[in-house]
PAMARVO-571924 format. One record per residue (C-alpha): x, y, z; residue number from 1. Coordinates in nm, 4 decimals, padded with zeros to 6 digits. Layout:
! residues N
X / Y / Z / NUM
...
This chain:
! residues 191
00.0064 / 02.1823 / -02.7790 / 1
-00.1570 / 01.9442 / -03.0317 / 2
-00.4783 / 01.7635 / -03.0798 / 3
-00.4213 / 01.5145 / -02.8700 / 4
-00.2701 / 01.6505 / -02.6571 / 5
-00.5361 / 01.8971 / -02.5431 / 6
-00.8075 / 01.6318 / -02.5914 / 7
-00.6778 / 01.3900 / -02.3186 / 8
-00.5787 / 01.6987 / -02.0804 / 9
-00.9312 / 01.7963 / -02.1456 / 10
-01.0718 / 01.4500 / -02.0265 / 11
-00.8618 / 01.3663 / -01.7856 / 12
-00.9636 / 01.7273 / -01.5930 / 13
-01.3205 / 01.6198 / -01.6438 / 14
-01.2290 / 01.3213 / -01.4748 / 15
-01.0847 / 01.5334 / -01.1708 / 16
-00.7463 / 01.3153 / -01.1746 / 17
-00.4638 / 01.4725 / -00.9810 / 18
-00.2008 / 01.6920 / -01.1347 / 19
00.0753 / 01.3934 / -01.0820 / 20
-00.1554 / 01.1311 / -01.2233 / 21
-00.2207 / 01.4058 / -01.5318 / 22
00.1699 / 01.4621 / -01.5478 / 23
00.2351 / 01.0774 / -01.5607 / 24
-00.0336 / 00.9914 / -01.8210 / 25
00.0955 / 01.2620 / -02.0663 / 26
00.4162 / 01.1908 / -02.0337 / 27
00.3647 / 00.8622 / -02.0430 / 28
00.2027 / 00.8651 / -02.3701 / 29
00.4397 / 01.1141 / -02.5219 / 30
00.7038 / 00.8446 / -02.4098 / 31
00.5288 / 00.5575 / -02.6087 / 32
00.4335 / 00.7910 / -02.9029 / 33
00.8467 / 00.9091 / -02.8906 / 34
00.9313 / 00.5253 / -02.9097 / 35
00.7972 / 00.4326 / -03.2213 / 36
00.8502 / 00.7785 / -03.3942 / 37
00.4799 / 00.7775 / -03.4461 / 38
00.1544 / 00.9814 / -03.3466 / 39
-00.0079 / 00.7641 / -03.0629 / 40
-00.3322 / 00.7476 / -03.2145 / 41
-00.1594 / 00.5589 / -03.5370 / 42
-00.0562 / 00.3078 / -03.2526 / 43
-00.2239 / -00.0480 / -03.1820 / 44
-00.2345 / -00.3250 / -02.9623 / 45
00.0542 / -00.5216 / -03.0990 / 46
00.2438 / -00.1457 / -03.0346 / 47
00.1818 / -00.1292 / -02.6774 / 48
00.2307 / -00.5426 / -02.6322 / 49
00.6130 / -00.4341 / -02.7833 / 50
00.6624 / -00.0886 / -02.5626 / 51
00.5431 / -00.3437 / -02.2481 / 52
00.7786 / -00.5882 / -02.3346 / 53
01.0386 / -00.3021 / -02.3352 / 54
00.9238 / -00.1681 / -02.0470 / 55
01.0407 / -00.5032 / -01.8201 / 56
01.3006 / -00.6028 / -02.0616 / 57
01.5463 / -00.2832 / -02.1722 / 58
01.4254 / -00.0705 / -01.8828 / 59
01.3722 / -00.3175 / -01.5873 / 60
01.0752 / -00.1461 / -01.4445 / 61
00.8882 / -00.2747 / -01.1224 / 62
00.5187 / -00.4321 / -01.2255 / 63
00.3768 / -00.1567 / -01.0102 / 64
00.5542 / 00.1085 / -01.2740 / 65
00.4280 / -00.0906 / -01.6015 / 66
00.0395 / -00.1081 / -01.4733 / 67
00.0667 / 00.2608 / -01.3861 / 68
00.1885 / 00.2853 / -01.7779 / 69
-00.0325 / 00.0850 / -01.9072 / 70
-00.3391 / 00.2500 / -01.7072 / 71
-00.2157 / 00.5782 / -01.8879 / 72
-00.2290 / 00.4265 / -02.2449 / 73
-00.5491 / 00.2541 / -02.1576 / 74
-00.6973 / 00.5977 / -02.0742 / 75
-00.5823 / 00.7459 / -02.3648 / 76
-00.7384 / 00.4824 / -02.5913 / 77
-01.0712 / 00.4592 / -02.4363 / 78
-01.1592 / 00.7509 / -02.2971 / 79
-00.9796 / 00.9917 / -02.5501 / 80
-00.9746 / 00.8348 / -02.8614 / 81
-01.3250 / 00.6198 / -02.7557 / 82
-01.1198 / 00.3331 / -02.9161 / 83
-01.1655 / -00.0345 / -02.8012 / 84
-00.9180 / -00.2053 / -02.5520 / 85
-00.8761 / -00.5240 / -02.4883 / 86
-00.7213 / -00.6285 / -02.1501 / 87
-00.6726 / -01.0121 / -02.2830 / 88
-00.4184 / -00.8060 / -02.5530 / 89
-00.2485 / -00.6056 / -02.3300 / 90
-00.2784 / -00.7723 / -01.9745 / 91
-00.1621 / -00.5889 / -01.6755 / 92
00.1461 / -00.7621 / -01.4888 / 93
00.1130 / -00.9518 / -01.2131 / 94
00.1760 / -00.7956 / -00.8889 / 95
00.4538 / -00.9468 / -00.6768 / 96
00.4081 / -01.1119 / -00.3630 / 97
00.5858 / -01.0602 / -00.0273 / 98
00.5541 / -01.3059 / 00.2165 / 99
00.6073 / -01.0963 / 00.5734 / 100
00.9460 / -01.1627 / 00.7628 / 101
00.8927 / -01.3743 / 01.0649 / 102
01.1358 / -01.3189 / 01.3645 / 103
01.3057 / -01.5675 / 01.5146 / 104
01.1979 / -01.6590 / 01.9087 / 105
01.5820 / -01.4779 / 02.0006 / 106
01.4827 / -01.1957 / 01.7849 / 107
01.1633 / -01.1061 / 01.9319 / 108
01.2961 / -01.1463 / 02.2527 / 109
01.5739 / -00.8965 / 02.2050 / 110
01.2998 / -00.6774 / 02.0609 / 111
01.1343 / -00.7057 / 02.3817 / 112
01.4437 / -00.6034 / 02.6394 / 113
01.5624 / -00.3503 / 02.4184 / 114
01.2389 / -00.1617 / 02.5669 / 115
01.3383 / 00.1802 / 02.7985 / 116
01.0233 / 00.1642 / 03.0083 / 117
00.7772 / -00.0641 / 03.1608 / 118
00.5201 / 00.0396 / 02.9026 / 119
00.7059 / 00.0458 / 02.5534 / 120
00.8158 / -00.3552 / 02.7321 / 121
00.4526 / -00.3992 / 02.7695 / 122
00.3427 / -00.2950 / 02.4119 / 123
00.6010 / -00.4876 / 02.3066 / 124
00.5695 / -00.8370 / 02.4478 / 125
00.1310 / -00.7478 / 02.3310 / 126
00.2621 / -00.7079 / 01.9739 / 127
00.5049 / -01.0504 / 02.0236 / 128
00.2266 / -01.2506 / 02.2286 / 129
-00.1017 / -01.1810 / 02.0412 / 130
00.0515 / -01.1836 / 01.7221 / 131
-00.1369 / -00.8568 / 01.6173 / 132
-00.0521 / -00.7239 / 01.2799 / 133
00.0700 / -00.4130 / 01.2117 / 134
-00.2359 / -00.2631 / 01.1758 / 135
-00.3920 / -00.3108 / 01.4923 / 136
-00.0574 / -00.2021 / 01.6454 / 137
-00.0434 / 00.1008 / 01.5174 / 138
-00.4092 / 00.1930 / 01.5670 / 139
-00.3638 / 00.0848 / 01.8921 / 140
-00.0518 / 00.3117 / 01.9415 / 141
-00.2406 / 00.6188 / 01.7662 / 142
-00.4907 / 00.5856 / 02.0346 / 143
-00.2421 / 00.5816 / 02.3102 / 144
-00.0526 / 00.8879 / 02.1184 / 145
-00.4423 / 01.0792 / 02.1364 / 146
-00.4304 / 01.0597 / 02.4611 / 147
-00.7733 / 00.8674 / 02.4129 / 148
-00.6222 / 00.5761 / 02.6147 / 149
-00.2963 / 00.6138 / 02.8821 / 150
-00.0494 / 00.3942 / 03.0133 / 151
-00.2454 / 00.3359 / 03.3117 / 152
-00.5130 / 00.1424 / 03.0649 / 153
-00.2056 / -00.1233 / 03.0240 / 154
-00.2678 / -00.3295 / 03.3857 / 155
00.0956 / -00.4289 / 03.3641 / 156
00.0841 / -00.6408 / 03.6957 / 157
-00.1965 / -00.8329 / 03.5338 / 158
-00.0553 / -00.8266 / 03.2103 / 159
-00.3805 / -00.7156 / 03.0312 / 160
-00.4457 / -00.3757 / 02.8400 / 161
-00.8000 / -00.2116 / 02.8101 / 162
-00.8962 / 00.0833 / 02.5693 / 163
-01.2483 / 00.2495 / 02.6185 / 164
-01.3533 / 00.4538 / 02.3300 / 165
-01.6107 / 00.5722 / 02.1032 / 166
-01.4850 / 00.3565 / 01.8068 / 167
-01.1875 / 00.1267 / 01.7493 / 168
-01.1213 / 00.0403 / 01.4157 / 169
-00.9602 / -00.3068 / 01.4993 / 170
-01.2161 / -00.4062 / 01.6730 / 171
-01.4823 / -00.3668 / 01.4579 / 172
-01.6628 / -00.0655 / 01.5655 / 173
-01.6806 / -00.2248 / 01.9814 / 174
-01.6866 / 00.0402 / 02.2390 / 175
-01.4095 / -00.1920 / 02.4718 / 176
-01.1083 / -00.3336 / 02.3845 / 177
-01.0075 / -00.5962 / 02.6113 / 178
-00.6760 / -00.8032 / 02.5224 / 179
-00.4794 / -00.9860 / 02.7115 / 180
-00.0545 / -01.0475 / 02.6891 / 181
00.0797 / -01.3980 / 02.8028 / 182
00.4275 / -01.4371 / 02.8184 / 183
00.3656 / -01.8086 / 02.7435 / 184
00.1964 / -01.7661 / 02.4223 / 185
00.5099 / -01.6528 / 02.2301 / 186
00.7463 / -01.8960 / 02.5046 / 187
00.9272 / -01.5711 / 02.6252 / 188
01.0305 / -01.4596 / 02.9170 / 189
00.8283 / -01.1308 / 02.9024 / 190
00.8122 / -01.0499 / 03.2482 / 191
């Protein structure tokens, strides 16, 4: 094991980091040290500006992938060799955006009468109606799955659901949840 090795091992244990996150750095930097046939610490900015390049270029890595290499090299630079880094140098990538896929009025309605039962029908034409996101779904459906709520909470012939609990994250901490599904809202036939 060399120097440097055993000197970033050393720091990032201090540091608590995970064994995958340890794994990744070191190899990582043994990747960017093999790449220019040099010791890393011999390496500077206009070195890892190149190896980034490379990175997207020759290997076609997500942005995700590069930060994660570029937070290893960082960590190696600062905290190991307690050398200077300059993020206006070496900038991390910009993350891509994903706009969410928006269904179709047809779509959500086959969505909606491809339910089995009265109550997966009802949770779905609540998730189509009040436009929750995905969050509050699930949360919603974790609390049904606790047994901390039950179908008979959904007042299907009202159309209205109601969840009493200590705390419900989507709601910010109220001890009701009250919400109510209108077929009309989303122009469906949900009934």
């Amino acid at each position: 094991m060399t120097r440097l090795r055993k000197m970033m091992l050393e720091e990032l244990e201090r540091r608590n980091y995970s064994e995958a996150t340890t794994r990744c750095y070191i190899r990582t930097v043994e990747d960017f040290s093999r790449r220019f046939k040099r010791s890393p610490d011999c390496l500077g900015p206009e070195h890892i500006r190149e190896y980034q390049a490379e990175l997207f270029k020759k290997r076609k890595l997500s942005p995700g992938t590069v930060t994660q290499r570029l937070a290893a090299l960082r960590f190696f630079y600062v905290k190991t060799l307690k050398k200077t880094w300059s993020i206006a140098e070496t900038p991390y990538p910009k993350k891509a955006f994903h706009l969410p896929s928006i269904l179709s009025r047809e779509e959500v309605a086959r969505l909606i009468n491809a339910a089995l039962t009265p109550f997966e029908r009802t949770l779905a034409s609540l998730v189509a109606s009040a436009r929750f996101c995905i969050t509050e779904f699930m949360t919603f459906l974790l609390i049904v799955s606790r047994r901390e709520a039950y179908p008979s909470d959904l007042l299907m012939e009202r159309r209205k659901f109601r969840v009493v609990r200590k705390r419900l994250s989507c709601c910010a901490g109220s001890r009701h949840a009250v919400g109510a599904v209108k077929s009309d809202r989303c122009g469906l036939d949900c009934g």
